[in-house]
N, C-alpha and C positions, 0 to 999 in steps of 0.2 A: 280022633274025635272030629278035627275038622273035615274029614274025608266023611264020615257017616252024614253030618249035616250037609254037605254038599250032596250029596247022593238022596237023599231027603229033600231036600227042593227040590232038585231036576225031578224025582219023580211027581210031585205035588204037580209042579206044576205042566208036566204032562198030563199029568188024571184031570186039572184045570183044564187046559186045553182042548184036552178028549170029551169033555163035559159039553164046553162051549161050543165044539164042533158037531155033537149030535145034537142039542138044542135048536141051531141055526140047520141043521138038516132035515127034521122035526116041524119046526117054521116053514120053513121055504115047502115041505110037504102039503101043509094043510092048505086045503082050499081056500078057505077063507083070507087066510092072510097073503096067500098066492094073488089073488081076484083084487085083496085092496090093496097091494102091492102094484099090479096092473093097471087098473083105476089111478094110482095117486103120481104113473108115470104119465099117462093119458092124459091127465091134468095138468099134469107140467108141462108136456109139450101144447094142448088146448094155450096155457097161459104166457107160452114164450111165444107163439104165433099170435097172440091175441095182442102182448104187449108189442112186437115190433111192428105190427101194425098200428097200432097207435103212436108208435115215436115216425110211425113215415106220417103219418098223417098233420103231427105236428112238425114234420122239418127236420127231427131231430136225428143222428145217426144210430144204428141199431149195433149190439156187441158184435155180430156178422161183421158190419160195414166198417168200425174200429180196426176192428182184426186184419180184414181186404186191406186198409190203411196202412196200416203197422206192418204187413206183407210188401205192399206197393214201396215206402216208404225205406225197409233194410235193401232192395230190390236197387231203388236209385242210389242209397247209399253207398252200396257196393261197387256200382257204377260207376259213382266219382270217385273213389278210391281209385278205380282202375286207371280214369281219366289222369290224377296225379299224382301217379306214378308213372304215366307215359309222359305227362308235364315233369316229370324229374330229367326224365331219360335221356327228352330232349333236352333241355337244359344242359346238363352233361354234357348230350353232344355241341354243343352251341359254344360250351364252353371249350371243348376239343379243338372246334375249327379256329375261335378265337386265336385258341395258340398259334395254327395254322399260320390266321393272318399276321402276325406277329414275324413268325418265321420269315413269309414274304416281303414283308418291309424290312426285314433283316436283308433279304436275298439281294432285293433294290440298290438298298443302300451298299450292299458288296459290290453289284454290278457298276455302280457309278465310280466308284471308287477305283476298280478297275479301267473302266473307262477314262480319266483321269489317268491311271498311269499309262496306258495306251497313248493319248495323247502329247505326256510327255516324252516316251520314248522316241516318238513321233518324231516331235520337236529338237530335241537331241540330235536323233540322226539328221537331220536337216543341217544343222548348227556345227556338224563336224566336217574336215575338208572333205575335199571328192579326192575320193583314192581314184588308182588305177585298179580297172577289175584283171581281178586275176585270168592270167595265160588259159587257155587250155592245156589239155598237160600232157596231150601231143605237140604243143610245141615252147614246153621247157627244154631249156638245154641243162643238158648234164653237167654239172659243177666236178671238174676233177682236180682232186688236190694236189699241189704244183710241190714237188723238189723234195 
């Protein structure tokens, strides 16, 4: 049963629709309603040209000049967005280098430290006697073992 009623609408309201669709075809046919159809668009435009001439006369901005605005306006938005995000990037990097510099005053402070042991080795060797430099070793003599 609930299949019949279902089947029963859908056609209702296609015969509905089929209805509505030649009436509005009917319509849009006859001259007349054609003509002041034509006319009552004529007059809208007559009245949207009339009225934005009147809001320029007063100063005022026309829905056109809003619109341009509200175009201009997502146009810069987008813009700066773009701006920071390249303001991120760098940051980032800035923050990269920091570490960088970080590293180098690590490096510094290696190198001094080095430096410091250098000069005590330095000192060191100063502070021990004077050897004899050794022979050349064309003229060592051969040690041979006695008995």
């Amino acid at each position: 049963m609930a299949g019949d009623s279902d089947g029963i609408k859908q056609r209702i309201a296609r015969t509905g629709e089929d209805a509505l669709g030649k009436l509005a075809q009917d319509l849009l046919e006859n001259p007349l309603v054609s003509g002041a159809l034509a006319r009552a668009f004529e007059a809208r435009e007559k009245a949207s040209a009339a009225q934005e001439v009147a809001m320029s006369a007063l100063n005022l901005p026309s829905a056109a000049d809003v619109e341009r605005l509200t175009r201009r306006l997502r146009s810069v938005s987008q813009r700066l967005e773009g701006i920071e995000d390249g303001v991120d990037r760098l940051d980032e990097r800035l923050t990269g280098l920091g570490a960088i510099a970080g590293l180098e005053v690590r490096l510094g402070h290696i190198e001094e430290a080095l430096d410091a042991l250098r000069r005590q080795i330095a000192s060191l060797h100063e502070a021990l006697p004077a050897s004899p430099s050794p022979q050349p070793r064309e003229q060592e003599r051969l040690q041979v073992p006695t008995g």
